[in-house]
C-alpha positions in Angstrom: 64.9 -63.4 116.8 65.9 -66.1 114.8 64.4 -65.8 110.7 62.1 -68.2 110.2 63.0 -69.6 107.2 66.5 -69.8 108.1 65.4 -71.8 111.6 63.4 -74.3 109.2 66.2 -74.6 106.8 68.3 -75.7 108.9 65.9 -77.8 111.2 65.1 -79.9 107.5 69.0 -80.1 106.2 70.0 -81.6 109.6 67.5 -84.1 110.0 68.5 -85.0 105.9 71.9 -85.4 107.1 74.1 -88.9 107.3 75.3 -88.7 110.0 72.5 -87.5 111.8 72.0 -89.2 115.2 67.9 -90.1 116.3 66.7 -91.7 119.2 65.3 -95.3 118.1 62.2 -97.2 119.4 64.0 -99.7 121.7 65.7 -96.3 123.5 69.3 -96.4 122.1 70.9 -93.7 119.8 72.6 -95.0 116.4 73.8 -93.4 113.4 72.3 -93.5 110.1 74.6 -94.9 107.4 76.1 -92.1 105.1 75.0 -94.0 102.0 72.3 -93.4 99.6 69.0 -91.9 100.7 65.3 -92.4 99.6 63.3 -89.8 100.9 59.8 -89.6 101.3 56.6 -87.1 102.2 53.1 -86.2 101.6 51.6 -83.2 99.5 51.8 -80.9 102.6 55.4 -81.3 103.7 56.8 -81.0 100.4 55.5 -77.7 100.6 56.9 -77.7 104.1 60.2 -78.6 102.4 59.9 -76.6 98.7 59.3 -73.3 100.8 62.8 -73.7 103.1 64.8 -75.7 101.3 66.3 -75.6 97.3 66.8 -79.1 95.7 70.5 -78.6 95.9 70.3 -78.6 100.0 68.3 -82.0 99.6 71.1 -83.7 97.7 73.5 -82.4 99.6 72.6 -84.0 102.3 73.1 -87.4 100.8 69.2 -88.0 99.4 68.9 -89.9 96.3 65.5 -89.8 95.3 62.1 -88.3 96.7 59.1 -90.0 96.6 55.7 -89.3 97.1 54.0 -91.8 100.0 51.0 -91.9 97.9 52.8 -92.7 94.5 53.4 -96.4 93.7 57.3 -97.0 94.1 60.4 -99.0 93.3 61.4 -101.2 95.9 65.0 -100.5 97.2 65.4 -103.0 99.8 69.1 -102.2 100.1 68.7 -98.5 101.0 67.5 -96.7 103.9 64.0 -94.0 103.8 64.0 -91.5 105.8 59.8 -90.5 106.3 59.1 -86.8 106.7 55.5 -86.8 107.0 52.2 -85.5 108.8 51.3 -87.5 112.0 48.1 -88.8 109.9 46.4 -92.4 110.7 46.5 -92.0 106.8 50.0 -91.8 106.5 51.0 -94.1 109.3 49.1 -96.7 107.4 50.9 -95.9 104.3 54.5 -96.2 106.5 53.3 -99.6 108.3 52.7 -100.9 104.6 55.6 -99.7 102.9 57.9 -101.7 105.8 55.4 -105.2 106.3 56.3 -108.3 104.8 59.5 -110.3 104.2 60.2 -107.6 101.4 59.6 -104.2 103.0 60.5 -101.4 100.0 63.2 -100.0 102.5 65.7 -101.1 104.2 65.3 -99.2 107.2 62.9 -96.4 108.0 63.4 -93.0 109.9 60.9 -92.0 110.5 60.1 -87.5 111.1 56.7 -86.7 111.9 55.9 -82.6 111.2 54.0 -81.9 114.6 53.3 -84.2 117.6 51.3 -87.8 117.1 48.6 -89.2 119.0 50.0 -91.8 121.5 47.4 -94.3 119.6 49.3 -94.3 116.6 52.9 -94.8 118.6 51.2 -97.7 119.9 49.7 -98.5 116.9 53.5 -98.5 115.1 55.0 -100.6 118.7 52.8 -103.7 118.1 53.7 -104.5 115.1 56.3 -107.0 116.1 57.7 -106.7 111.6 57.8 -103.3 111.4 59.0 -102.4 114.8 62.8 -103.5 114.1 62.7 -102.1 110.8 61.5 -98.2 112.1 65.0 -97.2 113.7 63.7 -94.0 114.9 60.9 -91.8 115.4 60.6 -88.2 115.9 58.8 -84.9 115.8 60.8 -82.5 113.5 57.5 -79.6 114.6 57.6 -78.1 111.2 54.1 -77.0 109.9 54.2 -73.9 108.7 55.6 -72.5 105.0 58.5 -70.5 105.7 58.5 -68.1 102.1 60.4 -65.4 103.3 63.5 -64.9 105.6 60.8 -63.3 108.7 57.8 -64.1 107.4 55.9 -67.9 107.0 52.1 -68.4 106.6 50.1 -71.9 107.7 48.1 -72.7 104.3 44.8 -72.4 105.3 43.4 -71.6 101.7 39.6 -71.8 103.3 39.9 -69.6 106.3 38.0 -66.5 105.1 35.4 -68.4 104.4 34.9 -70.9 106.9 36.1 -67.9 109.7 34.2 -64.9 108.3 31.5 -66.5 105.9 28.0 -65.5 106.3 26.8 -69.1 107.2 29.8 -70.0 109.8 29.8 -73.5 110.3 31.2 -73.9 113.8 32.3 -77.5 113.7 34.5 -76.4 110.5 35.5 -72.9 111.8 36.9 -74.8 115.4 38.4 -77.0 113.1 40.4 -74.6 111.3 41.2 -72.4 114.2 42.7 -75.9 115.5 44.8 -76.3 112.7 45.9 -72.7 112.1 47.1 -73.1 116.1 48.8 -75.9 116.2 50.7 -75.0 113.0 52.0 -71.5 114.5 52.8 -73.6 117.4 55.4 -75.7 115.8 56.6 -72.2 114.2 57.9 -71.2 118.0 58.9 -74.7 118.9 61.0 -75.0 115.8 62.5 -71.6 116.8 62.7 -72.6 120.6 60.4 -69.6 122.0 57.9 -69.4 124.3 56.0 -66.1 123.9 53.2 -64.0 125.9 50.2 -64.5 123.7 48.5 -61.5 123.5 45.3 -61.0 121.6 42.6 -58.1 120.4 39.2 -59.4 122.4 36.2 -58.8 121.1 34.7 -55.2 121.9 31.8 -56.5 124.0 31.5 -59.5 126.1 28.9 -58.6 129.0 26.1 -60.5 129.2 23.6 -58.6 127.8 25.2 -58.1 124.5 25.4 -61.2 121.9 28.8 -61.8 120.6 29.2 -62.8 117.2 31.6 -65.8 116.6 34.2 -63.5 114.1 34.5 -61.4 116.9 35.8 -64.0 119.0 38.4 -65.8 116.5 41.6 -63.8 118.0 40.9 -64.8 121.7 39.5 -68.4 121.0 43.0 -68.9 118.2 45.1 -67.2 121.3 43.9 -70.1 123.6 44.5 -72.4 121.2 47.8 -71.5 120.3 48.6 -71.2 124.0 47.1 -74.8 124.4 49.7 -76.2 122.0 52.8 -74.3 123.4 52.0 -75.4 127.2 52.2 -79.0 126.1 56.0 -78.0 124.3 56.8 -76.9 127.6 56.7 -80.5 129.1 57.4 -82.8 125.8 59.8 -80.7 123.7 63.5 -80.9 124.7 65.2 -77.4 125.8 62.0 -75.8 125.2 62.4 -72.7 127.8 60.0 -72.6 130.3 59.3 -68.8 130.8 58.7 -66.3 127.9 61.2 -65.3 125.8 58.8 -63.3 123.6 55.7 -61.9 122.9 52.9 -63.3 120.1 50.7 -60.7 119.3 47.4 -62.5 117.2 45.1 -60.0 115.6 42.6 -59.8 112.8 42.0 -57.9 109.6 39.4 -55.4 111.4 42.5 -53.8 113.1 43.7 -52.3 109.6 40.7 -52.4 107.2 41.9 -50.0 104.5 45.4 -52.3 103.9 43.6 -54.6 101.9 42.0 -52.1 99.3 44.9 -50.1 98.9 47.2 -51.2 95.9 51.3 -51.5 96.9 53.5 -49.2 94.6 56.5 -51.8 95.9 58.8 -53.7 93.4 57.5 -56.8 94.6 53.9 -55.9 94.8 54.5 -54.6 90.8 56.2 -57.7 90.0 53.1 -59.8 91.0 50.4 -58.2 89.8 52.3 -57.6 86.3 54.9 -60.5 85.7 53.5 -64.1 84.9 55.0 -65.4 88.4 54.5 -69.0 89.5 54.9 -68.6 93.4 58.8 -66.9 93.3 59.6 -68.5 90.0 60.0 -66.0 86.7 60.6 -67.1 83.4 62.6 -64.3 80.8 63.7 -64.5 77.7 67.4 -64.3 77.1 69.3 -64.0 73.7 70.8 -66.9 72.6 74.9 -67.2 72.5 75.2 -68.6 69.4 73.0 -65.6 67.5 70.0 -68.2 67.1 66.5 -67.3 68.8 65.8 -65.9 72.2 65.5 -69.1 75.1 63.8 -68.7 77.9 65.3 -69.2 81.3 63.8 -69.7 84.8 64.8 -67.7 87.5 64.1 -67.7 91.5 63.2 -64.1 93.0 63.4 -64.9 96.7 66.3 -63.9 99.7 68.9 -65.7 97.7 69.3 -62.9 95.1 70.7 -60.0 96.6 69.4 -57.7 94.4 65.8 -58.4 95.0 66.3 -59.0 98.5 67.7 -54.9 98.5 65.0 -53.9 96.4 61.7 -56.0 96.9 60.0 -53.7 99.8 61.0 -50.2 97.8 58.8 -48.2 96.2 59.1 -49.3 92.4 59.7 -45.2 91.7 62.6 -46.3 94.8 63.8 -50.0 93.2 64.4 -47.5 89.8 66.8 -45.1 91.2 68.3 -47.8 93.6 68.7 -50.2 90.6 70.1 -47.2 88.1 72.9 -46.4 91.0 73.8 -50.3 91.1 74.3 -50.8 87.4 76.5 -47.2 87.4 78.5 -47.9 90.2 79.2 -51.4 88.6 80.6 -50.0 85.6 82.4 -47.7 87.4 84.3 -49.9 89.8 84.8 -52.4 86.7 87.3 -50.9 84.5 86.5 -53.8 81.6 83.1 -53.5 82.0 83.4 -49.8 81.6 85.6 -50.4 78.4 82.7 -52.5 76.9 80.2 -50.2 77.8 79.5 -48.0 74.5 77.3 -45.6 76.8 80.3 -44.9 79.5 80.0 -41.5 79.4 76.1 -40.9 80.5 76.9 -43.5 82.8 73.7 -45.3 81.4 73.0 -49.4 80.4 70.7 -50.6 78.6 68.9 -54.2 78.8 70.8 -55.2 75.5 74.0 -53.6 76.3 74.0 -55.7 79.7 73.8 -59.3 77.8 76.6 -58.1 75.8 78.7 -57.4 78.5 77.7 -61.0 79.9 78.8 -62.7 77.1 82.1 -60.6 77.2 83.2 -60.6 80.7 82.0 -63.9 81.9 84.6 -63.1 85.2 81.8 -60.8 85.6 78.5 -63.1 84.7 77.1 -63.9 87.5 76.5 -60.0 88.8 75.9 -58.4 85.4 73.2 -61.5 84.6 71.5 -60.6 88.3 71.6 -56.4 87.2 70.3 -57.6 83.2 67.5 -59.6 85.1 66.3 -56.5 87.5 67.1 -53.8 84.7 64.5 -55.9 82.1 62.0 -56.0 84.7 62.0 -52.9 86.0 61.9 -52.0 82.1 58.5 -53.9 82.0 
């Protein structure tokens, strides 16, 4: 199967791009203008966005600025917006407002809605005889879900232990959530194009003698849910295949009950628990060039560095020995770097020795700054 972040990246960086192609409101197809970009979302789709894609892949595309739709903005009447938001009558509102008037803040507006909207609000966006001409297209990009690691994406639901599993379930809320939770792995399988079996753990004991306890029933009432969402894909979504093409297994924690009381010996489990990380993002010290003070620097440790991408799952005992082999064979392969290397003989590096082969083989920076990074860690 495809990697889910990797489906989601590229899903987000072709919508962003120029020369994309959408299908307007009056039915025809046009082109957007490869000039200068404004684009614009709410809190939860930049995290849609943050999660899959790296500033760098937004630029690229030809955007200009981001803006939050809730933020007060410049208007730039002589530039197009492109809207990623959720299908909210909130942020529809917000859309309708930014475009009224005989000075909308956009030129034009395309307009990409994170999961499907009520026909009320298509409606709603029809009549208005000023806006209308100004929306060039509308469309559901079915991106909900926070794709943080190349096979792995989770659907923010910060509240569902509680309002799932609490001792005082409130049913209204838990239905709610379950809703949510669904229709966000939903747009997981329509971004991906799949249509899986849903198959589910049901609760132990459903006669009718025997009450049920609502936990009990969260995997089978999410698995109809999720279900729900995908059968309405099958006849709205284009190429959405029509038979399965996979399987969706939905379970909950009592399945594995010791997992979450047992503490992970991997590098990445280490790394959390004793690194100050801020989501992926690490900041290290690093000496400076010019013999002043240590700076700090910020690094990513996600799937784009290879050497935490090897390592991360390992054992940390593992990630050691793997990481010692690395920094050997590097020095080994590298006949300059094994001239600068004081310690050639034991085969050994240490963190300090690694910046100084950074500053003195900068043909060499970009892999002996990756292995200094790892080696300090793993040091801490």
């Amino acid at each position: 199967r495809r990697p889910t972040r990797r489906t989601a990246s590229e899903r987000l960086c072709v919508f962003l791009s120029p020369l994309l192609i959408v299908a307007p409101l009056d039915g025809r197809r046009r082109r957007l203008c490869a000039a200068a970009i404004v684009l614009i979302m709410d809190k939860f789709t930049v995290k849609v966005m943050s999660n899959a894609c790296k500033m760098a892949d937004i630029t690229n595309a030809g955007v200009s600025l981001v803006e939050d739709i809730y933020k007060k903005r410049q208007p730039l009447p002589t530039m197009d917006a492109i809207y990623f938001i959720q299908p909210s009558k909130e942020n529809v509102v917000m859309l309708m407002s930014d475009m009224a008037g005989k000075k909308p803040l956009y030129k034009k507006a395309f307009v990409f809605f994170s999961s499907p909207i009520a026909r009320e609000l298509v409606v709603y966006i029809r009549e208005d005889a000023t806006v209308s001409p100004r929306i060039v297209g509308l469309c559901e990009l079915n991106l909900e879900y926070f794709a943080f690691d190349r096979q792995g994406f989770v659907t923010d639901n910060e509240r569902v232990l509680e309002e799932l599993f609490g001792d005082d379930v409130n049913y209204n809320k838990a239905e709610a959530c379950l809703k949510v939770m669904a229709a966000r792995v939903a747009t997981a399988f329509a971004s991906m194009r799949e249509l899986p079996f849903v198959r589910y753990r049901a609760a132990k004991s459903l006669d009718a003698n025997t009450m049920t306890a609502y936990r009990d029933l969260i995997p089978t009432k999410l698995a109809a849910k999720v279900w729900d969402n995908l059968t309405k894909y099958m006849t709205s979504a284009v190429d959405f295949p029509q038979t399965e093409t996979c399987e969706l297994l939905i379970l909950d924690r009592s399945i594995d009950q010791i997992a979450p009381v047992i503490h992970e010996w991997t590098y990445d489990a280490m790394c959390r628990d004793l690194l100050n990380l801020e989501g992926n993002k690490y900041v290290h010290e690093v000496s400076c060039k010019t013999g002043g003070p240590p700076v700090k620097k910020e690094v990513l440790l996600d799937e784009h560095d290879p050497i935490w991408f090897e390592l991360r799952h390992l054992h940390i005992a593992d990630a050691s020995i793997r990481l010692h082999k690395k920094v050997t064979n590097f020095v080994t392969k590298n006949k300059a770097a094994s001239f600068n290397h004081s310690s050639r003989e034991s085969g050994e590096l240490s963190t300090r020795e690694l910046h100084k082969m950074v500053q003195s083989l900068p043909q060499y920076s970009e892999q002996i700054e990756k292995l200094y990074l790892h080696v300090q860690i793993a040091e801490k």
